[in-house]
C-alpha positions as CSV (number, residue, x, y, z in Angstrom):
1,X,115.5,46.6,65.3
2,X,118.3,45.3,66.7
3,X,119.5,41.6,65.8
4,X,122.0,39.1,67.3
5,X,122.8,36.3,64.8
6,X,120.2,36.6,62.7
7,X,117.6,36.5,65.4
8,X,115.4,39.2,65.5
9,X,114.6,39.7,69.4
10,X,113.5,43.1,69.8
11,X,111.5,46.0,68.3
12,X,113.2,49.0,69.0
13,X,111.7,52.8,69.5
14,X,114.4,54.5,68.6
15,X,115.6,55.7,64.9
16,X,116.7,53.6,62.6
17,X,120.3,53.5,63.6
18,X,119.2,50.8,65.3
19,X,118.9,48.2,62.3
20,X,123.2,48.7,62.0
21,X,124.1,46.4,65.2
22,X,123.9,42.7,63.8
23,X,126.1,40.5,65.6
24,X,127.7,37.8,63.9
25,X,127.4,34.1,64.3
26,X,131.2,33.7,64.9
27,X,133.2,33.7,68.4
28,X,135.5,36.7,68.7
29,X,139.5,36.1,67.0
30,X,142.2,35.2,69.3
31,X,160.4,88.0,58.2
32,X,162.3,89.3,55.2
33,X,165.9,88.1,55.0
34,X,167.4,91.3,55.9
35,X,166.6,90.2,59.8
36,X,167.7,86.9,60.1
37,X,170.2,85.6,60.8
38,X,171.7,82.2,61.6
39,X,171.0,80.5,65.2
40,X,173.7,81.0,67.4
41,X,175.2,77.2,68.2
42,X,174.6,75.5,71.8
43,X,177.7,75.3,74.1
44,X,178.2,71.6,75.6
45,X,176.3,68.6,75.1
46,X,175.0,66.8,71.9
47,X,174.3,69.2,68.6
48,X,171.2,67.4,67.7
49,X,168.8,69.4,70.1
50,X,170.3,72.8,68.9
51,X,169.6,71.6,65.2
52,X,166.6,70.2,66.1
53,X,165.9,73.8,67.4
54,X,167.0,75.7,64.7
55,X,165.0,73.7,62.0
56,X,162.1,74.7,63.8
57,X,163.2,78.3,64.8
58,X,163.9,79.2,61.0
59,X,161.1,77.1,59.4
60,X,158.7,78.3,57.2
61,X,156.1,79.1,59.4
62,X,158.5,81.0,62.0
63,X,159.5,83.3,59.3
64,X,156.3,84.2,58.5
65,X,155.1,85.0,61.3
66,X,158.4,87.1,61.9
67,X,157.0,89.3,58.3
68,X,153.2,89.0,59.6
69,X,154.6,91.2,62.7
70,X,156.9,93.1,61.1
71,X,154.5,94.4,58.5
72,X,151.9,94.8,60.9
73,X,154.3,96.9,62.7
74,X,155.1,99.0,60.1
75,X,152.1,99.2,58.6
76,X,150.1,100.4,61.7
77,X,153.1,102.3,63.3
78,X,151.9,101.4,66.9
79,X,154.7,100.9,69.2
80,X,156.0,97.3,69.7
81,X,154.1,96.9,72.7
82,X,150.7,97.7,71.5
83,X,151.4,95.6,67.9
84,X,152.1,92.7,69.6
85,X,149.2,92.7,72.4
86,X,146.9,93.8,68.8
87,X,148.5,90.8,67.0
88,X,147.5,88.9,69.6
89,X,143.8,89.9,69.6
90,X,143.7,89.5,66.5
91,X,144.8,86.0,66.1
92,X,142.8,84.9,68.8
93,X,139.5,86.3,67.9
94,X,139.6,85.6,63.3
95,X,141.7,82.1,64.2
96,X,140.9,80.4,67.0
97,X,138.1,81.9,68.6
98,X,136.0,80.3,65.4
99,X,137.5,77.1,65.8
100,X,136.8,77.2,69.9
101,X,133.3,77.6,68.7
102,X,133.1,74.9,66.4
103,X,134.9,72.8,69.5
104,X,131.8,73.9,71.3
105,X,129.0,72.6,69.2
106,X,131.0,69.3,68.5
107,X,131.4,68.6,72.2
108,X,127.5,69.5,72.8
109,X,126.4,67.0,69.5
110,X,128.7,64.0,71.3
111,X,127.2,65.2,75.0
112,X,123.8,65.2,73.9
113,X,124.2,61.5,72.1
114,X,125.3,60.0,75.5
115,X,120.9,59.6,76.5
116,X,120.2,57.7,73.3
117,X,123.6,55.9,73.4
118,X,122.8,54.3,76.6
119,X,119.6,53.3,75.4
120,X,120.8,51.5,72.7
121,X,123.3,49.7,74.7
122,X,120.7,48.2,77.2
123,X,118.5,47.4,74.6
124,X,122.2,45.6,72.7
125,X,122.9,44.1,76.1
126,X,119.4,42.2,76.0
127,X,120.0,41.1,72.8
128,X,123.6,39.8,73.7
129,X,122.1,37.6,76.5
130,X,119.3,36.3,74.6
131,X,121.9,34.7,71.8
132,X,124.2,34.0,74.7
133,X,121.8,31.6,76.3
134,X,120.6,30.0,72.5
135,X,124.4,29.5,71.3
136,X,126.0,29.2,74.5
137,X,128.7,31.6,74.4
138,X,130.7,32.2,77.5
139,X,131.2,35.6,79.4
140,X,134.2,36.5,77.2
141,X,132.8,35.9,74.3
142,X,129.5,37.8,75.0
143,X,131.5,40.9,76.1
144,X,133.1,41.2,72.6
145,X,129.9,40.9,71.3
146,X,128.2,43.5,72.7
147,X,131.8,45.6,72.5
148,X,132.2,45.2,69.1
149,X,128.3,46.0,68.3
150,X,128.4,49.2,70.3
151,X,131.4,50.7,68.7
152,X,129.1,50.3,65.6
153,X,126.5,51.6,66.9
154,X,127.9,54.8,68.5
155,X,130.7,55.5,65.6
156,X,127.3,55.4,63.2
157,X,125.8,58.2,65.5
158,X,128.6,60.6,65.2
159,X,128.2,59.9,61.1
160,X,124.7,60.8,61.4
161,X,125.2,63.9,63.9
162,X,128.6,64.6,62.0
163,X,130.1,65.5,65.7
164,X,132.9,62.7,65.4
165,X,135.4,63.9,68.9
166,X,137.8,64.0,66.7
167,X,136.9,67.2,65.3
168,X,137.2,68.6,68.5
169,X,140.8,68.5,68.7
170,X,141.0,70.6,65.5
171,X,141.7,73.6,67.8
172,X,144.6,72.3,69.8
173,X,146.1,71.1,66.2
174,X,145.5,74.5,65.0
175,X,146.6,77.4,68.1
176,X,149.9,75.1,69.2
177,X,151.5,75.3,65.8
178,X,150.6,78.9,65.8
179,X,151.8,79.8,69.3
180,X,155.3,78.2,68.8
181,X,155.7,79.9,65.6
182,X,154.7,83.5,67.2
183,X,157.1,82.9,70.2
184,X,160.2,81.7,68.1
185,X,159.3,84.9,65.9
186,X,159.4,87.0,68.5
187,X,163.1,85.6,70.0
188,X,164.5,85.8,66.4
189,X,163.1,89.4,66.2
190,X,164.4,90.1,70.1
191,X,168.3,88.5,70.2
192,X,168.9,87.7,66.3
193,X,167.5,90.6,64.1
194,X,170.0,93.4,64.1
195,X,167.8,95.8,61.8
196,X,164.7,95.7,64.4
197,X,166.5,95.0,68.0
198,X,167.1,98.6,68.5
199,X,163.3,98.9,67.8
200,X,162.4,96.3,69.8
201,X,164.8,97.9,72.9
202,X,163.0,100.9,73.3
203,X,159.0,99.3,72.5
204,X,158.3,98.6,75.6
205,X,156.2,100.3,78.2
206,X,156.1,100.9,81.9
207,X,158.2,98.1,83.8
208,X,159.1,96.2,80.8
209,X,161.2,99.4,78.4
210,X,163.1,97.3,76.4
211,X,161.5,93.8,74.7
212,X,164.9,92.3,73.8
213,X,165.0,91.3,77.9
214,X,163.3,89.8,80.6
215,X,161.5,91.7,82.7
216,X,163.2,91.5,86.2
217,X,160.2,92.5,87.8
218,X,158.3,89.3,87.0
219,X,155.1,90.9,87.1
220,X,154.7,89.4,83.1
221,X,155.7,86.1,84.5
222,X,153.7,85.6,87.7
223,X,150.7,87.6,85.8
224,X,150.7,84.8,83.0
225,X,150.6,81.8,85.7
226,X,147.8,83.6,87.2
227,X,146.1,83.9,84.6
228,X,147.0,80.2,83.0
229,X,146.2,78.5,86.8
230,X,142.9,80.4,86.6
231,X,142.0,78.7,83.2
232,X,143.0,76.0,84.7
233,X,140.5,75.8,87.8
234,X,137.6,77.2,85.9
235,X,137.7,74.3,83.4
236,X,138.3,71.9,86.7
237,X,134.8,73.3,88.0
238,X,132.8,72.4,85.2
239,X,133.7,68.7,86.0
240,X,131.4,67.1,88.2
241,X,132.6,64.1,90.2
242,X,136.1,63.8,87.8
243,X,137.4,60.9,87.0
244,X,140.9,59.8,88.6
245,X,142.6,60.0,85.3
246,X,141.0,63.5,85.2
247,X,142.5,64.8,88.3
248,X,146.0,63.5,87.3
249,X,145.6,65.5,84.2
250,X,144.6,68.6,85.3
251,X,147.3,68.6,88.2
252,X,149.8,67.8,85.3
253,X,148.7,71.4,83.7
254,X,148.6,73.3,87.0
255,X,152.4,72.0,87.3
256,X,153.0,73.2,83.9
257,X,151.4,76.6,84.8
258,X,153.7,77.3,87.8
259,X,156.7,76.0,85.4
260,X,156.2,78.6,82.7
261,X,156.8,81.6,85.6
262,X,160.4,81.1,85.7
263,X,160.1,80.4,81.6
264,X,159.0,83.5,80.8
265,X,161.2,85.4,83.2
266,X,163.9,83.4,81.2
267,X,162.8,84.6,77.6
268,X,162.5,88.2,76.3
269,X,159.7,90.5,77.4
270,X,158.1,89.8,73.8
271,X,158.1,86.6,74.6
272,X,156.5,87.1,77.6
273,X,154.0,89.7,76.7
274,X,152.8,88.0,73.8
275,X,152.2,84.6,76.1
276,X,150.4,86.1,79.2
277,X,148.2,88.3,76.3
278,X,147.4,85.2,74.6
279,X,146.1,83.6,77.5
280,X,144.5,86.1,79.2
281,X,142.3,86.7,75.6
282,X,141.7,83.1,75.4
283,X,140.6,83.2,79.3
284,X,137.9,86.4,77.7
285,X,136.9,84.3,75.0
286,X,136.2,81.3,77.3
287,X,134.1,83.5,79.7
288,X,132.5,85.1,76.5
289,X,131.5,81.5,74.9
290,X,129.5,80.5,78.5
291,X,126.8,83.2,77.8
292,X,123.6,81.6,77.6
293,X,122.9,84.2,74.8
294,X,125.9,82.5,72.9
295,X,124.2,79.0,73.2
296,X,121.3,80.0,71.9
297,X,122.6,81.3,69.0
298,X,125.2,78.4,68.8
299,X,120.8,76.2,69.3
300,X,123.7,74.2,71.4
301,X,121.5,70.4,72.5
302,X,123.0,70.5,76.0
303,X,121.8,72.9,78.9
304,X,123.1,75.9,79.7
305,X,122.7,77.7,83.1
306,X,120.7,81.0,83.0
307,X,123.6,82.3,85.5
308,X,126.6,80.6,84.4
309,X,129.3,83.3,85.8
310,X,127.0,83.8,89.1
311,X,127.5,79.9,89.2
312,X,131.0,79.7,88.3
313,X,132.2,82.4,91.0
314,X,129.9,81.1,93.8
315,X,131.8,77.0,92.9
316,X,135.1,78.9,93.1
317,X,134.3,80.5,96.6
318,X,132.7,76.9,97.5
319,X,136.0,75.5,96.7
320,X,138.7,78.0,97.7
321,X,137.3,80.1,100.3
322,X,135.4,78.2,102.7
């Protein structure tokens, strides 16, 4: 039953969430050490962004992800190539891939709130009008009524459902820290490790021989802003009718796509391979999680197509090729 200054107006159908919004009588308030080595100092300019950069390049977590692939290495005795693109994998699918899951079923719990959320918020609005007219609060004032009693009602359905949004940023919080601390491993290992750069130099494969360079070529490059643009427009065509705010923000990471092409023909082919093989397994996994076998498992609330990559590939050629 929802209530509006301790006048009980309307009996409600709905659960018993309900009872929360009561709106009160008052008007609303005005790697081991043997392979590191210090970072070499910037020429020109300010120091502070080359310490800035060297805290973070030898921090904790950089050096252990320098050990994790040096062990790894040694442990498996795969070439360089092959360790990191299995490193890689393997991060991806144990770390993330779990955590893109759980991203999943959050963002279906919030979706499938939005029917009974609107509900409740015509059902608030009538209430908001009836006290309106008996206490004669203005426009303003009855606007921060029903404001205020809808953020209560809708932050005490993501308690119930335990799908706060929130909890869906848990990935990004999780795979950024992680990707930084791989790609700083990888440069220390490429320019600043003496013991493993010889290795490094001859790990490679086919165009890209030696990992302590760019590849010329820029096949790694352009192949990881493919593959990043591509992530990009297949999350842009599950949007229908996107909002402007929307647009600007997936433009923003298009831009950001074509920027990292001349980054990674910048940085060693490590670098490089370890970035486009990250991508291109998180574009997999993405593909992977849209199986309607996976949402059914997943007993996901919101609908899933029975065709999703039939659907997917014909919006593309909708959008692109016509």
């Amino acid at each position: 039953m929802l209530s509006v200054g301790g006048l009980r107006a309307l009996q409600l159908p709905v659960r018993s969430i309900c009872s929360a919004a009561l709106i009160r009588n008052s008007a609303p308030p005005a790697h081991t050490c043997s392979h590191r080595s210090p970072i070499r100092s910037a020429s020109g300019g300010s120091d502070t962004p080359a310490r800035l950069y060297g805290s973070v390049a030898h921090s904790a977590p950089v050096h252990l992800a320098e050990d994790f692939l040096v062990h790894l290495q040694q442990m498996s005795g795969l070439p360089w190539w092959l360790s990191i693109t299995v490193t890689t994998l393997s991060i991806r699918t144990l770390i993330t891939l779990p955590l893109a899951i759980y991203q999943m079923v959050i963002i279906s719990k919030v979706e499938a709130l939005q029917v009974e959320i609107s509900q409740l918020a015509k059902r608030l609005q009538y209430e908001v009008s009836v006290r309106a007219t008996e206490r004669g609060w203005t426009d303003k004032q009855s606007r921060f009524q029903f404001k205020k009693n809808l953020r209560r009602i809708v932050s005490q359905l993501y308690i119930r459902d335990n799908c706060h949004p929130v909890k869906a940023s848990l990935l990004v919080w999780v795979q950024l820290p992680l990707w930084i601390s791989f790609s700083l491993a990888l440069r220390n290992l490429s320019l600043q490790s003496a013991v493993l750069q010889s290795e490094l130099a001859a790990g490679g494969a086919l165009w890209f021989p030696d990992l302590t360079i760019p590849d010329s070529t820029w096949i790694l490059p352009v192949c990881l802003g493919l593959t990043n643009l591509l992530i990009v427009e297949v999350f842009s065509l599950q949007r229908v009718n996107p909002s402007g705010f929307q647009k600007f923000v997936t433009n923003c990471i298009r831009g950001f796509s074509v920027l990292m092409i001349p980054v990674a023909a910048s940085v060693p082919s490590s670098m490089a391979l370890y970035w486009f093989t990250s991508s291109l397994v998180g574009f997999s996994h993405n593909l992977i999680l849209r199986s309607p076998a996976i949402h059914k498992i997943l007993r996901l609330r919101t609908q899933c197509s029975d065709s999703p990559y039939r659907d997917l590939l014909a919006a593309f050629i909708s959008k692109y090729c016509k």
